[in-house]
C-alpha positions in Angstrom: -47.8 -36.5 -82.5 -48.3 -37.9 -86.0 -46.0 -39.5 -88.1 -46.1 -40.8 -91.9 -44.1 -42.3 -94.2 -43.0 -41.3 -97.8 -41.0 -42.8 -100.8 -38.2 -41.0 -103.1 -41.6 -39.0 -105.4 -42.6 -36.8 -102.1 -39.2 -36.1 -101.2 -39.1 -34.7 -105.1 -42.2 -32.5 -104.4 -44.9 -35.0 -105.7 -47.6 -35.5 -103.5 -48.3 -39.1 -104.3 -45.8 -40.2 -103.0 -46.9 -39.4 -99.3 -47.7 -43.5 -98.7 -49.2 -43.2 -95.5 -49.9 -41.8 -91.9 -50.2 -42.8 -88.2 -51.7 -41.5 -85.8 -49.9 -42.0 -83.0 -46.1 -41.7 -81.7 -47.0 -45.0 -79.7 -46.2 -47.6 -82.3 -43.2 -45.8 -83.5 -41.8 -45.9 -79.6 -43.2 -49.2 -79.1 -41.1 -50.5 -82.3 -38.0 -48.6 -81.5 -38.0 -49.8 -77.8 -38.1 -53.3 -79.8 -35.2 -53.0 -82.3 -33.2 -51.8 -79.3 -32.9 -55.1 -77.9 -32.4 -56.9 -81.5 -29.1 -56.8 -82.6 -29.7 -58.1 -86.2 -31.7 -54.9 -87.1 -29.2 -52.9 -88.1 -31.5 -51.1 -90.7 -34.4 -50.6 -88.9 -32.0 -48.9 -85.9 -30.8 -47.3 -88.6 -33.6 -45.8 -90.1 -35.6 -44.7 -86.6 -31.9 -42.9 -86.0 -31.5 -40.9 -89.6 -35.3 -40.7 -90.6 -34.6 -41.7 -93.6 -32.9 -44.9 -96.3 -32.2 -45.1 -99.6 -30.8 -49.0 -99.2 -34.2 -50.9 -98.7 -33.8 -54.2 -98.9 -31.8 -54.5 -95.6 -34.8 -52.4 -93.9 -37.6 -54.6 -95.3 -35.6 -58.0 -94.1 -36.1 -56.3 -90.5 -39.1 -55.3 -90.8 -40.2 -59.0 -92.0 -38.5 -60.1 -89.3 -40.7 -57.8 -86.5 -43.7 -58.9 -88.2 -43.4 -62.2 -88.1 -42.0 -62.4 -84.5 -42.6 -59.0 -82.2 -45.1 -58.7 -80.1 -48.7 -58.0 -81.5 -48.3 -53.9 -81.2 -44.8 -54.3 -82.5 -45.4 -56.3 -85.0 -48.6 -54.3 -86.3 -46.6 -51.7 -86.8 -43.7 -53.2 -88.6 -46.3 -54.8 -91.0 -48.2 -51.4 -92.1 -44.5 -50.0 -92.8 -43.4 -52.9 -95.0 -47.1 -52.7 -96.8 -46.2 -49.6 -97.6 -42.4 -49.6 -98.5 -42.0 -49.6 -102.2 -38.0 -50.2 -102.5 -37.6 -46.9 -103.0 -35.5 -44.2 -100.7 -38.0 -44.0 -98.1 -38.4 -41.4 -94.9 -40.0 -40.9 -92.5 -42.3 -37.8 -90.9 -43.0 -36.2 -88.0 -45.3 -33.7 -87.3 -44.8 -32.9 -90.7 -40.8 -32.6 -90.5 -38.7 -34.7 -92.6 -35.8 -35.3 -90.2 -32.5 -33.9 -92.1 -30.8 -37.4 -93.1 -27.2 -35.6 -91.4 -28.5 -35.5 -88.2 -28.0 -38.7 -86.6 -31.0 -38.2 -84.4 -33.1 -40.7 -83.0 -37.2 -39.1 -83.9 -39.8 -39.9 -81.2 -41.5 -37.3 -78.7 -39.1 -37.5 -76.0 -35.8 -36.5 -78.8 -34.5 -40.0 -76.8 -31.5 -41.9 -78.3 -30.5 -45.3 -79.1 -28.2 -46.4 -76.4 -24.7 -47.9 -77.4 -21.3 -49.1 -75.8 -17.9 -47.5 -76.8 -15.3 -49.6 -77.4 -11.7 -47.8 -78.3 -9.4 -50.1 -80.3 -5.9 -49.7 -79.9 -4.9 -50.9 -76.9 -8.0 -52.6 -75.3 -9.9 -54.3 -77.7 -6.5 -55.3 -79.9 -2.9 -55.6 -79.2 -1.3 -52.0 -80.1 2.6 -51.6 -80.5 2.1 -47.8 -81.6 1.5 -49.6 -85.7 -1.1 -47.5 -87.5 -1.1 -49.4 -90.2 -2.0 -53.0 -88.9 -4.4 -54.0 -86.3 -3.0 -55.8 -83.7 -4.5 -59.7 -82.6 -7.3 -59.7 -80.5 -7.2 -58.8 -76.7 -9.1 -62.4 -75.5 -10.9 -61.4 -72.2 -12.5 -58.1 -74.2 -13.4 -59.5 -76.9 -15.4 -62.1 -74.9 -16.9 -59.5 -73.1 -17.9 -57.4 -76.3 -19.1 -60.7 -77.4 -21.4 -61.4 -74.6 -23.1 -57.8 -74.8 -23.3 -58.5 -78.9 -25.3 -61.6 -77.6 -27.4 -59.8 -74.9 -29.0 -57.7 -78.2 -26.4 -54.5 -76.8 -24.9 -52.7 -79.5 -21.4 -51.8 -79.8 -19.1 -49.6 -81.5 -15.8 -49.5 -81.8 -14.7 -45.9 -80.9 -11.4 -45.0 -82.0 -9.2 -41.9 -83.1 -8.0 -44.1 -86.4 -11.5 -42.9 -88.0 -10.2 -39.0 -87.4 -9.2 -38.7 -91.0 -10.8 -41.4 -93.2 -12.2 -40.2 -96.7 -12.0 -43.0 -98.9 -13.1 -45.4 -96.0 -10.4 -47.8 -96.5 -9.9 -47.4 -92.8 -13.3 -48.2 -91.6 -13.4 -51.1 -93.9 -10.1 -52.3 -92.4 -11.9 -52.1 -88.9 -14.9 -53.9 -89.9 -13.3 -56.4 -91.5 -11.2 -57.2 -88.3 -14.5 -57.2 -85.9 -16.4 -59.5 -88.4 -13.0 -62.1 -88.1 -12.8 -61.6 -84.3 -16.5 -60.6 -82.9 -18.3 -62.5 -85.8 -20.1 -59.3 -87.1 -19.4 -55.7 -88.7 -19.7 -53.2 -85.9 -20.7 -49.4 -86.5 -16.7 -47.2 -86.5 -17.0 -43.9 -85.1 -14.9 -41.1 -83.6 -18.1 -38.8 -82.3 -19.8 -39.6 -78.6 -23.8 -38.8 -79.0 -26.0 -38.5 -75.6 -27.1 -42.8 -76.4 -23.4 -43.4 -75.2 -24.0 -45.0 -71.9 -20.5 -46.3 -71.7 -16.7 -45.6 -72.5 -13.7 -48.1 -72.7 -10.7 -47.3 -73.4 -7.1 -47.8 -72.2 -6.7 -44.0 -71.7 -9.8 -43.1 -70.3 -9.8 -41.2 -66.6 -13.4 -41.7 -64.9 -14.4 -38.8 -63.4 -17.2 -38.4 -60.7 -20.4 -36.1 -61.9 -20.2 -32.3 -62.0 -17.3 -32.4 -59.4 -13.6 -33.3 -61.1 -13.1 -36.2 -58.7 -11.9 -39.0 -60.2 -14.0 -41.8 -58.7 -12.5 -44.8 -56.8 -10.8 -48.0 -57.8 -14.1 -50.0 -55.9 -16.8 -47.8 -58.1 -14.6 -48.8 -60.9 -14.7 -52.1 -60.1 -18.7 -51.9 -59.6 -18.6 -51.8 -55.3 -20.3 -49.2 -53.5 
């Protein structure tokens, strides 16, 4: 696998603006493993999801941040992508494919994603009287749970039907706001699972057992065997 990286002039056409090429998936999979575990790089996770930015200064803070503090392979890699980012849109290639910047698709050779926790809103991690307009107070005992996963390096994001119509984005904004005040940072809003999903929770949910229709047990709920 080979991978490079380009600014806004080859996505245009111009061949100059091809900045530069690696020769292995490795470091790309070494960084990605990385930025999985740090929850402040929110635009590096970002970018290894979309394959592409046009917001750099976000990405280059991450970056610098890798550098300086990953581990040497990590860290060699961030540094030869923030030698070569320009502040320009930027994208990345693989095998020669610019990944389409709609498909939220993590890029390495394995097509793995970035894992993530679902959180629904209404009703389990806020107070919910059937008011679509509001957001209720906080619901203490998951908040400190979604808290101590946001301090682990886990990401989070809050999963809720409010974001099925939302074209101005007034409604995501409302959300974000209310998880900076109560969880102490903006968390990603979405409606849509994708296969990094690794778990679900939600007042309504029904857990069912694995290509049977059981619904499993109170104890496996509860984490007993």
């Amino acid at each position: 696998m080979s991978w490079d990286l380009a600014n806004e002039k080859w996505l245009d056409g111009d061949e100059a603006g091809l900045l530069g090429q690696f020769a292995s998936g490795g470091g790309l999979r070494d960084l990605s493993a990385y930025v999985q575990k740090d929850a402040r790089a929110k635009a590096l996770h970002s970018f290894l999801k979309v394959g592409a930015v046009e917001v750099t200064p976000d990405l280059t803070k991450d970056l610098e941040r890798a550098a300086a503090s990953a581990p040497s392979d990590v860290a060699s890699t961030a540094s030869a992508m923030l030698d070569l980012l320009e502040g320009q849109e930027f994208a990345m290639i693989v095998n020669g494919h610019v990944p389409d910047k709609r498909v939220e698709k993590f890029v390495d050779d394995s097509k793995q994603w970035l894992s993530w926790k679902a959180v629904d809103l209404d009703g389990t991690l806020a107070q919910y009287d059937g008011d679509v307009e509001d957001i209720g107070p906080p619901i203490p005992a998951m908040v400190e749970r979604v808290k101590a996963w946001l301090a682990a390096g886990e990401t989070v994001k809050i999963f809720t039907a409010r974001m099925a119509h939302d074209p101005d984005g007034l409604i995501k904004r409302k959300i974000q706001d209310w998880t900076e005040e109560h969880l102490g940072q903006r968390l990603e809003v979405t409606n849509a699972k994708d296969p990094g999903m690794t778990e679900l929770w939600d007042d309504r949910a029904m857990r069912v057992e694995r290509n049977t229709g059981e619904l499993k047990s109170e104890k496996v709920l509860k984490g007993e065997k």
